[in-house]
Steps between C-alpha positions, in 0.01 A plus 500: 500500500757407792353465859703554786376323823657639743625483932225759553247304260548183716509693830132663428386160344178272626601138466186355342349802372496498138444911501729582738855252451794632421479412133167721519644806673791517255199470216316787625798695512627436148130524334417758751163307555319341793335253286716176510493158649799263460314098496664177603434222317604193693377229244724609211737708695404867328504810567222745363544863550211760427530833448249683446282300253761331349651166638876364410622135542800283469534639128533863560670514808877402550677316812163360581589169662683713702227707606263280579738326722552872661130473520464149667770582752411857592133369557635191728689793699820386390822741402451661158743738279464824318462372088429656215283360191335634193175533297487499210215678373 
């Protein structure tokens, strides 16, 4: 499934808030759910998303270097891009 994160996602975005980033308002508008939290793991440098009461890693999600670095910047309150990924499920 393709996410699209987009200007508006990032605009209404919490830095620090795993419920409410922009990765997590473009998840709750794709899976039309408000159950998902997008965790930031700094030891191995992952990101876990969980939606609903499933959770997907590294291995089901593409670009996710990318995103966690999305993650780590937009959290540090530094300039961040619209990006697309995907699930797979």
């Amino acid at each position: 499934m393709k996410i699209n994160v987009t200007k508006k996602d990032i605009r209404n975005g919490q830095p620090q808030n795993i419920k409410c980033c922009p990765i997590a308002l473009a998840l709750r508008r794709t899976f039309k759910t408000d159950m998902v939290e997008v965790k930031k793991n700094d030891e191995n440098n992952e990101i876990i998303l969980q939606i609903d009461d499933n959770e997907y890693d590294k291995d089901y999600v593409s670009n996710h270097n990318d995103m966690f670095y999305f993650v780590d910047n937009y959290d540090d309150g530094g300039q961040v891009e619209p990006f697309t990924f995907k699930i797979n499920l």
